[in-house]
C-alpha positions as CSV (number, residue, x, y, z in Angstrom):
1,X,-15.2,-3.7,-5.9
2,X,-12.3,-3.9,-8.6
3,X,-10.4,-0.5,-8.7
4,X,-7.3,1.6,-9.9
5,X,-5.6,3.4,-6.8
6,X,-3.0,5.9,-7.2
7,X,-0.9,6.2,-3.9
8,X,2.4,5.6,-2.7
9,X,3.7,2.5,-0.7
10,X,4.4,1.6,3.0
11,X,6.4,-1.7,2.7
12,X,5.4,-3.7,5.8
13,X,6.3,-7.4,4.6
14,X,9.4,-8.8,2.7
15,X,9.7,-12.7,1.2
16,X,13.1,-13.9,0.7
17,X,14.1,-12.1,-2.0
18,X,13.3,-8.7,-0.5
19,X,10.3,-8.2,-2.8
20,X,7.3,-6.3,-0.7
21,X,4.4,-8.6,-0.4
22,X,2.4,-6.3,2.0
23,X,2.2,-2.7,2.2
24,X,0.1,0.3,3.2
25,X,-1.1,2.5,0.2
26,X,-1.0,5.9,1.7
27,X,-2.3,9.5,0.0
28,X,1.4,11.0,0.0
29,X,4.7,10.5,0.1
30,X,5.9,10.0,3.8
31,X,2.6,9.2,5.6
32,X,3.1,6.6,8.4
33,X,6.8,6.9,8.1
34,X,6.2,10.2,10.1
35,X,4.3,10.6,13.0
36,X,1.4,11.3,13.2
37,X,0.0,8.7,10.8
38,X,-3.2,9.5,8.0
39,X,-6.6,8.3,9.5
40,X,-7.6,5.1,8.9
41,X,-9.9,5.9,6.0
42,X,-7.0,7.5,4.1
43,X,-5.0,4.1,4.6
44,X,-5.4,0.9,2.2
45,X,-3.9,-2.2,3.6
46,X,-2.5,-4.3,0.5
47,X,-1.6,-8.1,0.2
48,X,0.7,-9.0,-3.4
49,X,1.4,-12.5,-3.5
50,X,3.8,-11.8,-6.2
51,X,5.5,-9.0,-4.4
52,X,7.7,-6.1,-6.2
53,X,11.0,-4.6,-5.9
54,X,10.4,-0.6,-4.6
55,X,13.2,1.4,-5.7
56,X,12.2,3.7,-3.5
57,X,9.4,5.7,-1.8
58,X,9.2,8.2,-3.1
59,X,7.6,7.1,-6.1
60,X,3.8,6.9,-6.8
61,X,2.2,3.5,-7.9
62,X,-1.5,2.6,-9.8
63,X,-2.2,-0.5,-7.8
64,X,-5.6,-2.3,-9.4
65,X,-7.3,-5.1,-7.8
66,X,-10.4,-5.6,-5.3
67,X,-11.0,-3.5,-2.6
68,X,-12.9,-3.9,0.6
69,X,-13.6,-2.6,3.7
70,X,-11.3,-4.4,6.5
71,X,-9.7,-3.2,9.3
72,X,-6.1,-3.8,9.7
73,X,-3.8,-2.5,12.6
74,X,-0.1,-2.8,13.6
75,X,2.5,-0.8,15.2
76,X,2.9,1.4,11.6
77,X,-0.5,2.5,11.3
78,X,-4.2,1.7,11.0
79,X,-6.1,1.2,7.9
80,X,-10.3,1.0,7.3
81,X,-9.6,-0.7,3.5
82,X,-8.0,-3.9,2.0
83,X,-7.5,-4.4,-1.2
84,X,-6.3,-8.1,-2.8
85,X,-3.7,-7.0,-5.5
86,X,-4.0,-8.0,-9.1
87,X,-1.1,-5.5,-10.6
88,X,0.5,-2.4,-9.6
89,X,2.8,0.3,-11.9
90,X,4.8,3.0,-11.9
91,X,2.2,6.2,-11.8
92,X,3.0,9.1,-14.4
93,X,0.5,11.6,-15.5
């Protein structure tokens, strides 16, 4: 289903120019970078082909695309959702 996501970013995969190409969208600012990780149903996993530059973390992002169910685990954390990005910006409201 195509939707609009506020959340902030996990980076989890770089390309060469240091743009982040695959992330975990996460409900607040500092989930999986402290322990104990969000469930996995609070956890998006997201691909960007085109990648982004992330200033830094602490900044919220409305990432739109397809989302899906799909369950993707590493060593960072463990998410129940995908979602195949079409364009993310800076969230202000």
């Amino acid at each position: 289903k195509k939707v609009k996501i506020p959340a902030f970013i996990v980076p989890l995969e770089y390309d060469e120019k240091q743009n982040v190409t695959e992330f975990f969208l996460v409900p607040y600012f500092g989930a999986c970078i402290h322990v104990p990780p969000p469930p996995p149903n609070q956890i998006i996993f997201a691909a960007y082909e085109n990648g982004m530059s992330l200033e830094a973390l602490y900044d919220a992002f409305r990432v739109s695309g397809t989302l899906q169910t799909s369950l993707t685990e590493n060593d960072t954390a463990t998410s129940a959702y995908s979602i195949t990005v079409d364009s993310i910006e800076l969230y202000t409201e």
